[in-house]
Residue frames relative to the residue before (quaternion, step in Angstrom):
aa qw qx qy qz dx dy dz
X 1.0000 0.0000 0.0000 0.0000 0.00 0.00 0.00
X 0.4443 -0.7234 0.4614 0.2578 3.30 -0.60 0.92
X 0.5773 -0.4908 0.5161 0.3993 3.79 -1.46 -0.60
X 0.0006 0.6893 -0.7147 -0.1184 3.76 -1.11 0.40
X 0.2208 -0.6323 0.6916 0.2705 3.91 -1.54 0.61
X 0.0479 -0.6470 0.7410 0.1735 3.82 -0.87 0.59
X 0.0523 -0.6648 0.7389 0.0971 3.49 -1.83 0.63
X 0.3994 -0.6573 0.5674 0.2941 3.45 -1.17 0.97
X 0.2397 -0.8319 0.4993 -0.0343 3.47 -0.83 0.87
X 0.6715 0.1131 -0.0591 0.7299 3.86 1.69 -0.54
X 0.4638 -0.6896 0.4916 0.2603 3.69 -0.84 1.34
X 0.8780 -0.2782 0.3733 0.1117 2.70 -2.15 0.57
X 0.7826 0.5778 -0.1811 0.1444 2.88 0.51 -1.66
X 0.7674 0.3962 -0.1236 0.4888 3.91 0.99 -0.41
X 0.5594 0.6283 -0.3072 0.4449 3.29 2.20 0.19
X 0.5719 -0.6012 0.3200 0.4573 3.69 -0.99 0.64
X 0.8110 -0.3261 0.2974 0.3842 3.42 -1.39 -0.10
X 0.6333 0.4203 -0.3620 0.5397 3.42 0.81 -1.26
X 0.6635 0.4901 -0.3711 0.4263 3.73 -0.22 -0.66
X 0.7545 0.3528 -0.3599 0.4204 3.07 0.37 -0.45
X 0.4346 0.5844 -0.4127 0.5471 3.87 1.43 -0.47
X 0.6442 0.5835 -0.3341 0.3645 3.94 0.52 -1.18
X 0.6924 0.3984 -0.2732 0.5360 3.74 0.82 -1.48
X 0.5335 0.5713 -0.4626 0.4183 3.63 0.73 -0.42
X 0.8884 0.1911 -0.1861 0.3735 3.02 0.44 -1.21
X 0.5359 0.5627 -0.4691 0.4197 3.07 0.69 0.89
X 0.5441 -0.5749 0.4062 0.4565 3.45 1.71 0.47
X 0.4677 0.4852 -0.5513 0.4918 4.43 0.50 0.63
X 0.1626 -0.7592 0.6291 -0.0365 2.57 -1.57 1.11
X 0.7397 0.2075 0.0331 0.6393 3.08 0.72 -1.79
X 0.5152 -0.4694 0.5020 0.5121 3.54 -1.32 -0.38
X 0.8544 0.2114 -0.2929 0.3736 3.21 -1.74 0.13
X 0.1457 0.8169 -0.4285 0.3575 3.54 1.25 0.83
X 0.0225 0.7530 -0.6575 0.0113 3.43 -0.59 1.03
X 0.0019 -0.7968 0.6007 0.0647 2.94 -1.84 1.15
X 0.3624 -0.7688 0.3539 0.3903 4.09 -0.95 -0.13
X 0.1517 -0.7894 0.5789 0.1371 3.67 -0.16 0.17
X 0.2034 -0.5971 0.7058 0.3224 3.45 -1.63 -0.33
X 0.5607 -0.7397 0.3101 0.2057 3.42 -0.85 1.11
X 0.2180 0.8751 -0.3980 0.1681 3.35 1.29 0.73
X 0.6390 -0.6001 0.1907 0.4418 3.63 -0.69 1.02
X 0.4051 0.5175 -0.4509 0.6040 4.14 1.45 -0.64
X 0.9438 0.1377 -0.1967 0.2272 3.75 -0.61 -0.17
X 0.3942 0.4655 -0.4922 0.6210 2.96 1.56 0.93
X 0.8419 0.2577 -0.3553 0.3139 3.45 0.42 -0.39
X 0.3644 0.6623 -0.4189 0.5032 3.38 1.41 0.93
X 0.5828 0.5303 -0.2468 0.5641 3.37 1.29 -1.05
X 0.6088 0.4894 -0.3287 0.5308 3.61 0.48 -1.21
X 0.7870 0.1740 -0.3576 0.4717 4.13 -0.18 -0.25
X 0.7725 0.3473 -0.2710 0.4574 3.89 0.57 0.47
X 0.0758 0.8424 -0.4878 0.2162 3.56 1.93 0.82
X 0.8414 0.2529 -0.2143 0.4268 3.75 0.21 -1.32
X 0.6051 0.5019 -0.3684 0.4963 3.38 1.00 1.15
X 0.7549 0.3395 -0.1672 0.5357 3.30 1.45 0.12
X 0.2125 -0.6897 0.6614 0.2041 3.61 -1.06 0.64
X 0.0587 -0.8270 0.5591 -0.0031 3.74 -0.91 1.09
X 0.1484 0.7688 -0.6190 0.0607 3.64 -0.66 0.87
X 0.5937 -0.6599 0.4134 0.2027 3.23 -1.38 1.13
């Protein structure tokens, strides 16, 4: 499985609880926050409910 870098790109601030538990656990904090991941199906589908809050590239 390869590497993905997700940056959070639109804040936090007007999403529901669970979403906001999600960016946590993906290690976001702040905006423009970069993180690394391996692209494993538990963090693609973590990514997949917090898409219009993140810019991903491989």
């Amino acid at each position: 499985m390869g590497k993905i870098r997700i940056t959070q790109i639109r804040s936090k601030i007007h999403c529901t609880r669970r979403q906001k538990l999600t960016l946590q656990a993906l290690g976001l904090r702040k905006l423009n926050a970069t993180v690394e991941h391996e692209a494993t199906p538990q963090i693609m589908g973590m990514i997949e409910k917090v898409r219009h809050l993140l810019k991903i590239s491989e």
